[in-house]
C-alpha positions in Angstrom: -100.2 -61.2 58.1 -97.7 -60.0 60.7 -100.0 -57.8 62.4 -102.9 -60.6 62.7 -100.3 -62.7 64.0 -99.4 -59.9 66.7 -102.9 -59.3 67.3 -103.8 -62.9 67.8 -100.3 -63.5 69.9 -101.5 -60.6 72.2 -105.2 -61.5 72.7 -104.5 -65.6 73.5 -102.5 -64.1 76.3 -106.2 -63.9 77.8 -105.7 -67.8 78.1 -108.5 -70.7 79.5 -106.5 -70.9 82.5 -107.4 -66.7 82.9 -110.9 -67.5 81.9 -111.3 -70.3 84.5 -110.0 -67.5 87.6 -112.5 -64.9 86.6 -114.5 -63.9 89.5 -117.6 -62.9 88.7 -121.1 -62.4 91.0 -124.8 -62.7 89.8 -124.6 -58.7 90.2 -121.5 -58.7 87.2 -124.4 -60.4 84.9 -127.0 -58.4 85.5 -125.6 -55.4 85.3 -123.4 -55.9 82.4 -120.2 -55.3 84.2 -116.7 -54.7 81.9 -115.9 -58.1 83.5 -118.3 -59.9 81.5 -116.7 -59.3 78.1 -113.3 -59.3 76.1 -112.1 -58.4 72.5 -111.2 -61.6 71.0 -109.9 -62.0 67.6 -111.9 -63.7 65.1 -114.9 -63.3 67.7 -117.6 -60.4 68.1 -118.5 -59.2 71.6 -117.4 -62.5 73.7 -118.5 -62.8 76.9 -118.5 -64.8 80.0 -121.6 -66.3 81.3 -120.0 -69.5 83.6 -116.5 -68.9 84.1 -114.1 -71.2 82.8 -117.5 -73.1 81.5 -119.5 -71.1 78.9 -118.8 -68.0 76.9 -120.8 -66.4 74.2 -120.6 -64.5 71.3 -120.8 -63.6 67.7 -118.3 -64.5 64.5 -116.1 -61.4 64.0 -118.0 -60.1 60.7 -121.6 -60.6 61.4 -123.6 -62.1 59.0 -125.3 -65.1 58.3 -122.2 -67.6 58.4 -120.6 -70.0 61.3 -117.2 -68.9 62.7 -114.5 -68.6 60.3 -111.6 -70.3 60.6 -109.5 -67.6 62.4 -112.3 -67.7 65.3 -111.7 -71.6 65.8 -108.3 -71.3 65.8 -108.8 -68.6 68.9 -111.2 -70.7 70.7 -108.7 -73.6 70.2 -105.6 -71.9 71.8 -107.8 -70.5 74.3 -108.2 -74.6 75.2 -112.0 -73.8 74.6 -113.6 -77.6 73.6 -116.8 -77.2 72.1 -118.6 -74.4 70.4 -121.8 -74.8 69.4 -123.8 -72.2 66.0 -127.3 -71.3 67.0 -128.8 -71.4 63.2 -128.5 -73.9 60.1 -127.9 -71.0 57.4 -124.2 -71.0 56.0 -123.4 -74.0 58.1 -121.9 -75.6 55.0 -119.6 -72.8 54.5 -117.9 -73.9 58.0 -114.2 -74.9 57.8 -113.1 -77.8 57.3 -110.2 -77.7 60.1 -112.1 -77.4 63.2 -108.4 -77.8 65.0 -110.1 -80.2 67.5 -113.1 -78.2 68.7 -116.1 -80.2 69.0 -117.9 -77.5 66.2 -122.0 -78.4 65.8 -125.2 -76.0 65.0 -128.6 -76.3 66.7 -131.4 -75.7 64.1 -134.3 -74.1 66.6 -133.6 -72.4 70.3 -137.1 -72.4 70.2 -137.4 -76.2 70.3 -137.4 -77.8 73.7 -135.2 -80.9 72.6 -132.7 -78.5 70.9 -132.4 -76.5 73.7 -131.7 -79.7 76.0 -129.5 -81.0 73.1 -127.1 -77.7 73.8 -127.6 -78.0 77.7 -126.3 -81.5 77.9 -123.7 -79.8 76.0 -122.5 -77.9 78.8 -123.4 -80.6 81.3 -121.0 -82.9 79.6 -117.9 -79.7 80.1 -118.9 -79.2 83.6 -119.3 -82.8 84.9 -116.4 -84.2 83.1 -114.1 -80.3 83.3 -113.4 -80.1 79.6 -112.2 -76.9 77.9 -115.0 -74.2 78.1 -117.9 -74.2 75.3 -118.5 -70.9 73.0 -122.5 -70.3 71.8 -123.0 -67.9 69.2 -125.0 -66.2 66.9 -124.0 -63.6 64.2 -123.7 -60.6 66.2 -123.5 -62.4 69.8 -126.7 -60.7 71.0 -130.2 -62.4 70.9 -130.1 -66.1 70.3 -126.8 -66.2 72.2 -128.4 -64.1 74.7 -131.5 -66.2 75.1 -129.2 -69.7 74.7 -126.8 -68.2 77.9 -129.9 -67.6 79.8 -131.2 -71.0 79.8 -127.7 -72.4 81.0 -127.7 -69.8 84.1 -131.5 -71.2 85.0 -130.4 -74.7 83.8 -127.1 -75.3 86.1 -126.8 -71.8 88.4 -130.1 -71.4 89.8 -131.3 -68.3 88.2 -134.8 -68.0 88.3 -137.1 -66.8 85.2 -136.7 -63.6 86.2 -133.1 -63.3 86.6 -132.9 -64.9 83.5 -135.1 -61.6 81.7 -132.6 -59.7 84.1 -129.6 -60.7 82.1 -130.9 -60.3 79.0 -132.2 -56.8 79.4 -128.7 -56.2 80.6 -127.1 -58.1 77.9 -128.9 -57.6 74.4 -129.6 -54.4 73.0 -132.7 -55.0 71.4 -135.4 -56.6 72.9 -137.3 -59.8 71.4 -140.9 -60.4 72.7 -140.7 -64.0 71.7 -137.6 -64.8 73.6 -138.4 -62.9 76.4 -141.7 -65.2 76.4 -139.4 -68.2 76.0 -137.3 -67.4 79.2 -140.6 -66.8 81.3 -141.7 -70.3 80.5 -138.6 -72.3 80.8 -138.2 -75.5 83.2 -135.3 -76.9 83.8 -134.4 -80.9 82.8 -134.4 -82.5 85.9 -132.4 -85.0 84.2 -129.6 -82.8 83.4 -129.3 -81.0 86.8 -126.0 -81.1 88.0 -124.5 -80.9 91.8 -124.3 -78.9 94.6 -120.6 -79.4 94.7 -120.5 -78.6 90.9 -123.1 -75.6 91.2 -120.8 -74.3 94.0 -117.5 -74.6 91.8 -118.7 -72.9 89.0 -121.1 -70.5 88.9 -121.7 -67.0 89.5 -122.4 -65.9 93.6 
């Protein structure tokens, strides 16, 4: 118990105030630069995709399961607000002590009013500078991957392309479906955000 607590004391020095300074270019995303991603207890392979906005990720075991409750508690120190589980399986098995993060699952990325259920998501952080949101998956690779992508097109301008850019650079296997997904997206114009907003948070 004493060395999780040391671990966990030593990690949530990597606070939301040091995720909101990151610095990061379009090049850092595409190229899968060391800037991108942190070891985080309780999370597997967290990255940054909107600075001080949204991160993503996998739970720290794996496996067909939300976060456990040692991941919320990071994310909540880390003054993250929302996290959002790309899957229904396990979601019963979630903890019952969220400690104050807005916790929900979306049951289909490949569903358009899911995907604009999760977008507004992130709208509502940007627009109204909440704590940052967390998407995962198990491992924190392809519906994460996919789910990040769609935010970067959605509120940073990213075209389709750079979209398939960043998950090439981003998720180690490739998914023809997802790939097809990405190639097709429009963006809500409903859920577009401003230029002063686009300017403040995302990627150059």
């Amino acid at each position: 118990m004493k060395a999780l607590c040391s671990v966990l004391t030593l990690v949530l020095t990597f606070s939301a105030a040091s995720l909101a300074q990151t610095v990061l270019t379009k090049q850092d995303l595409l190229t899968n630069s060391p800037a991108t991603h942190q070891k985080v207890v309780g999370l597997k392979d967290f990255r940054v995709v909107i600075p001080g906005v949204l991160y993503r990720g996998g739970n720290s075991g794996g496996g067909q399961i939300p976060l456990k409750d040692v991941g919320l508690k990071t994310l909540a120190d880390m003054d993250f607000s929302t996290a959002v589980y790309m899957y229904p399986y396990g979601w019963s098995q979630k903890p019952a002590d969220t400690y104050g993060i807005n916790y929900s699952f979306i049951s289909d990325t490949r569903n358009r009013a899911s995907q604009k259920e999760y977008l507004m998501k992130i709208k509502d952080v940007i627009e109204n500078r909440k704590g940052p949101l967390y998407v995962h998956c198990w491992n924190g690779w392809h519906a994460s991957g996919e789910m990040a992508s769609y935010a970067l097109m959605q509120f940073c301008g990213f075209s389709n392309q750079e979209a398939q850019a960043y998950w090439n650079a981003n998720v180690p296997k490739g998914d023809a479906n997802k790939i097809m997904r990405m190639s097709r997206f429009q963006i809500f114009d409903d859920l577009k955000i401003s230029a002063e907003d686009q300017a403040r948070i995302c990627p150059r």
